[in-house]
C-alpha positions as CSV (number, residue, x, y, z in Angstrom):
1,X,-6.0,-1.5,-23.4
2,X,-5.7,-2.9,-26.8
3,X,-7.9,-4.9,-28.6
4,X,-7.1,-8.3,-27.7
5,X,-7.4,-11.8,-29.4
6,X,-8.8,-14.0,-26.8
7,X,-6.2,-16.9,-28.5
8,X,-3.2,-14.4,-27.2
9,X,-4.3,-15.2,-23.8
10,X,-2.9,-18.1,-21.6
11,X,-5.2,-20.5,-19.9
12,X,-9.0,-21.8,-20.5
13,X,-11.7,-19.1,-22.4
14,X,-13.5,-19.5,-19.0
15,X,-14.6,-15.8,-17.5
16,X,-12.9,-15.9,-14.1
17,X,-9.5,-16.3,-16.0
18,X,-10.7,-13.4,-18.6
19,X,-11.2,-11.7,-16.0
20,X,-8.0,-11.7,-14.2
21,X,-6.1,-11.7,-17.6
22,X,-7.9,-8.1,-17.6
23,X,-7.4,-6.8,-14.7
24,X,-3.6,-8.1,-14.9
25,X,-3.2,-5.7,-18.0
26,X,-4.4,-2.6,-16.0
27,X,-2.2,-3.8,-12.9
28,X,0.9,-4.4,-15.0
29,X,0.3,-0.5,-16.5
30,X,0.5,0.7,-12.9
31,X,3.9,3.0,-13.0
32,X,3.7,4.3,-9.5
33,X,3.3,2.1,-6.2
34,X,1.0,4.6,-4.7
35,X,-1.1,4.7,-7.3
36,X,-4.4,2.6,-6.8
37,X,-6.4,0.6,-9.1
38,X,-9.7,-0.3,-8.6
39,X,-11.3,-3.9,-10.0
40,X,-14.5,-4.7,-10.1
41,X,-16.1,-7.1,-13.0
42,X,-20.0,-5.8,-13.6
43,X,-22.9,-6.2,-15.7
44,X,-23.9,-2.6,-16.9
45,X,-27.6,-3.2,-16.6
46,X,-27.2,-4.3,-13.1
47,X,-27.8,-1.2,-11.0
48,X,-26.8,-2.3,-7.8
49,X,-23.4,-3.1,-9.4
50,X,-23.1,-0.2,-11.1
51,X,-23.7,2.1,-8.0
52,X,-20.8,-0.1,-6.2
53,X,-18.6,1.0,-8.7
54,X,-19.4,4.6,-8.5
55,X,-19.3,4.8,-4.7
56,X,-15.9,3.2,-5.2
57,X,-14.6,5.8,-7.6
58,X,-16.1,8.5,-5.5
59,X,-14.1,6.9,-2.3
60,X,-10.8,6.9,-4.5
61,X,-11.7,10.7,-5.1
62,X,-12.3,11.8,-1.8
63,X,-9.2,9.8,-0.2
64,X,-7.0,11.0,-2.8
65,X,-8.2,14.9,-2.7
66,X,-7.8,14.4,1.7
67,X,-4.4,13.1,1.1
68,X,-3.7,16.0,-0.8
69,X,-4.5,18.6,2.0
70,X,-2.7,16.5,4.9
71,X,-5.8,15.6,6.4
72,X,-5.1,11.5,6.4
């Protein structure tokens, strides 16, 4: 994404609503209906969030590459 003013963004400057203006960028930049995007807001220091996000990435990976040889 670009770098954005936070002022360009409609409603409060509260995170949640960051947040969702975000991941709304990402989803609008989604060409193709089968295409999946993955959300998850995370602190990088926290570990536990950050292994969430790789196991969900690696999930992605794996169903994508078993789609690709008919097995589901």
């Amino acid at each position: 994404l670009q770098n954005t003013q936070t002022h360009l963004c409609t409603g409060r400057q509260q995170y949640e609503e960051a947040a969702a203006y975000i991941q709304a960028q990402f989803d609008a930049k989604n060409r193709s209906p089968d295409k999946e995007i993955y959300c998850h807001q995370t602190c990088a220091t926290d570990t536990n969030n950050i292994q969430f996000v790789f196991d969900a990435v690696t999930d992605v990976i794996i169903a994508k590459n078993l789609r690709g040889c008919g097995l589901i």
